[in-house]
PAVEXDO-725880 format. One record per residue (C-alpha): residue number from 0; chain; x, y, z. Coordinates in steps of 0.2 Angstrom, whole numbers. Each point is the difference from the previous one (the first is absolute). Example, Ala and Ser with C-alpha at 12.3 -4.5 7.8 and 13.67 -1.06 7.14 Angstrom:
<rs>
R|n|chain|c1|c2|c3
R|0|A|62|-22|39;
R|1|A|6|17|-3;
</rs>
This chain:
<rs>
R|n|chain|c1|c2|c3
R|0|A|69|319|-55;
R|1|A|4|-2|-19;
R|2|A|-8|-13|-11;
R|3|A|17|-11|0;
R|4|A|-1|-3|20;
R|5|A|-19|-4|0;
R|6|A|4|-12|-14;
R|7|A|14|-7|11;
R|8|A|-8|0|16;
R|9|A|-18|-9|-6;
R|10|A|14|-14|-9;
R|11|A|6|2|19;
R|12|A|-18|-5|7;
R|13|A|-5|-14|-12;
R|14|A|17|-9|2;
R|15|A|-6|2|20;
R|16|A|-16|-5|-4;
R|17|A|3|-13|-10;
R|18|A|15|-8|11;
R|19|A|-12|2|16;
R|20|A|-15|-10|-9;
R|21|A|13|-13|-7;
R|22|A|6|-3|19;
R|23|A|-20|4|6;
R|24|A|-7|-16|-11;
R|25|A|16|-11|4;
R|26|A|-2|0|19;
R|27|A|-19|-1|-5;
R|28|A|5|-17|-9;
R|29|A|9|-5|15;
R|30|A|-12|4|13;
R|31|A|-15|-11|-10;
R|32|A|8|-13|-3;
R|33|A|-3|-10|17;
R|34|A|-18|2|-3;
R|35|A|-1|-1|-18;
R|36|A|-5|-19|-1;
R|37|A|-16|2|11;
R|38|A|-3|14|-11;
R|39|A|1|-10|-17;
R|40|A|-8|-12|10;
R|41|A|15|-13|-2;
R|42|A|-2|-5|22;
R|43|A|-20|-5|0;
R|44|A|-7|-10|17;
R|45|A|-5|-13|-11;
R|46|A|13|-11|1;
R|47|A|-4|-19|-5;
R|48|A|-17|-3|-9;
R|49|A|-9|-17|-7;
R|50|A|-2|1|-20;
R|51|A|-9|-13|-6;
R|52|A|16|-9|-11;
R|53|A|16|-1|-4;
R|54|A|5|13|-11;
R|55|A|7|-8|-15;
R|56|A|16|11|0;
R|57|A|2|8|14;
R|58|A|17|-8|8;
R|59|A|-2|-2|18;
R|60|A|-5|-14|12;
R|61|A|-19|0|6;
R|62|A|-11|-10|12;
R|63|A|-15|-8|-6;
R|64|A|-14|-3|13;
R|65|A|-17|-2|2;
R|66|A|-2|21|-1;
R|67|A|9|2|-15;
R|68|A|16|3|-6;
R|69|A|16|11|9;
R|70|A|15|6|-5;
R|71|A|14|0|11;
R|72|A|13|15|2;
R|73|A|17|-5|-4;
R|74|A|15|0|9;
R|75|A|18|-3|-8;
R|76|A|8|4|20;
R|77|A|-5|-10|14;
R|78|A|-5|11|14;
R|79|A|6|-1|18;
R|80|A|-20|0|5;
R|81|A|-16|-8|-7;
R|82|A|-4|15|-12;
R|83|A|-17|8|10;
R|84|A|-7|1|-16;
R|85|A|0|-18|-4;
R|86|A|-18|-7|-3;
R|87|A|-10|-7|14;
R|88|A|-12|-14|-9;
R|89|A|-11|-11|8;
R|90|A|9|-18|4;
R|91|A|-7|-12|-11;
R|92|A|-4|10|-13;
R|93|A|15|-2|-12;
R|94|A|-5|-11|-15;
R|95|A|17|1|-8;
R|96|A|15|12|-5;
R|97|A|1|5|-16;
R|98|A|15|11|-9;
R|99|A|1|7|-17;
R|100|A|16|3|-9;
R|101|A|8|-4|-16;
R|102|A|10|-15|6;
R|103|A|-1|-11|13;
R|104|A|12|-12|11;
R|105|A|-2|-17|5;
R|106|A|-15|2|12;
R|107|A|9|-6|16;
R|108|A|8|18|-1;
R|109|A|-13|6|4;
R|110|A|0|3|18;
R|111|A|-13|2|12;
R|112|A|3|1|21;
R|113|A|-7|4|13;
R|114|A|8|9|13;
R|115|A|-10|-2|14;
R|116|A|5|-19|0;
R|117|A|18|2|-9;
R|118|A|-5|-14|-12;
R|119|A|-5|0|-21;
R|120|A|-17|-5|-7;
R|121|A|0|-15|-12;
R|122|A|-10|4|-16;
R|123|A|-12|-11|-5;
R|124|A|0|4|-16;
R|125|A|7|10|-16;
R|126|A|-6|5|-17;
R|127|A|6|12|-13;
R|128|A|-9|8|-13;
R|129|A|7|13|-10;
R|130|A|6|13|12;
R|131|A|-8|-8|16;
R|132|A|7|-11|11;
R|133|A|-12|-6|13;
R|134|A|4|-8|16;
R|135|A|-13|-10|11;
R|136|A|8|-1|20;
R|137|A|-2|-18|6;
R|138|A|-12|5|12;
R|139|A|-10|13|10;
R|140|A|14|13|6;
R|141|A|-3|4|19;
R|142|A|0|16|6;
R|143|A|18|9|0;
R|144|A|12|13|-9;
R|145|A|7|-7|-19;
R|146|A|12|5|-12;
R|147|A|-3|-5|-17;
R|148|A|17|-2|-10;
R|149|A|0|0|-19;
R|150|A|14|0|-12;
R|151|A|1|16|-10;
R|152|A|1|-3|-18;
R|153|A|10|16|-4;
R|154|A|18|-1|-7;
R|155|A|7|3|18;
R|156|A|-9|-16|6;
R|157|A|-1|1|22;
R|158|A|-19|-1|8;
R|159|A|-14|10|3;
R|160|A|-5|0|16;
R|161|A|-21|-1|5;
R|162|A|-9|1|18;
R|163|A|-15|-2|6;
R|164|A|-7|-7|15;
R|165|A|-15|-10|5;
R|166|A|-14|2|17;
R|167|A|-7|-13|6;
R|168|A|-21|1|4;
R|169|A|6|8|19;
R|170|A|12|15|-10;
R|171|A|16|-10|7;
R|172|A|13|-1|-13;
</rs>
């Protein structure tokens, strides 16, 4: 074989090489990419945990109880079912509701129902300090499924959606 054809067929085997890596790391890509958030650690088993405050800029809405502190996942959809990874709090437990975001409604916008009964919660009270809005529910809530509804502050407006449900001391909801 003269020096001309060796030359062109090692060109020959690096462009095969190179194209068969190329397509070997792509479909790699591809077939990681369903496990790739346990991996980075992204989907943990830790899903709703008391701190002990508000953070002071964190937007969200949070439950303050006698345990501490919990931040609520956000919906901006309303499911067909009570989302299985709702919290499941003690009934009676709930001092007050508290969200934080840059601008606040008038605090009757903020909703809370409970859908076990079909019926809203009156709040007791309301204070705003900074980025907090706090809101006290007019009484002990009873045991059942909630949805927490609180106005977005974005420039799209709409609601954020929050649930949660409460056990009473026999684990009925």
């Amino acid at each position: 074989m003269t020096p001309a054809r060796q030359a062109l067929a090692r060109r020959r085997f690096v462009r095969r090489l190179g194209i068969g890596v190329g397509v070997g790391v792509l479909l790699g890509s591809v077939a990681i990419l369903p496990i790739l958030p346990w991996v980075m650690g992204i989907v943990t088993d830790a899903r709703h945990v008391y701190t002990d405050t508000v953070p002071i800029d964190n937007r969200g809405a949070y439950l303050v109880t006698g345990n501490g502190v919990m931040q609520l996942f956000t919906w901006h959809v309303q499911p067909d079912r009570f989302p299985a990874d709702a919290p499941t709090l003690e009934a009676g437990s709930i001092e007050a509701a508290t969200v934080v975001q840059k601008q606040f409604d008038e605090p009757g916008s903020y909703q809370l129902l409970n859908l076990t009964t079909g019926e809203p919660v009156h709040w007791a009270s309301s204070t705003a300090d900074g980025m907090h809005l706090t809101l006290r529910p007019a009484g002990e809530l009873p045991p059942g499924e909630y949805m927490f509804i609180v106005p977005s502050d974005g420039m799209f407006g709409g609601n954020s959606l929050h649930y949660f449900r409460l056990d009473g001391a026999d684990g009925e909801v």
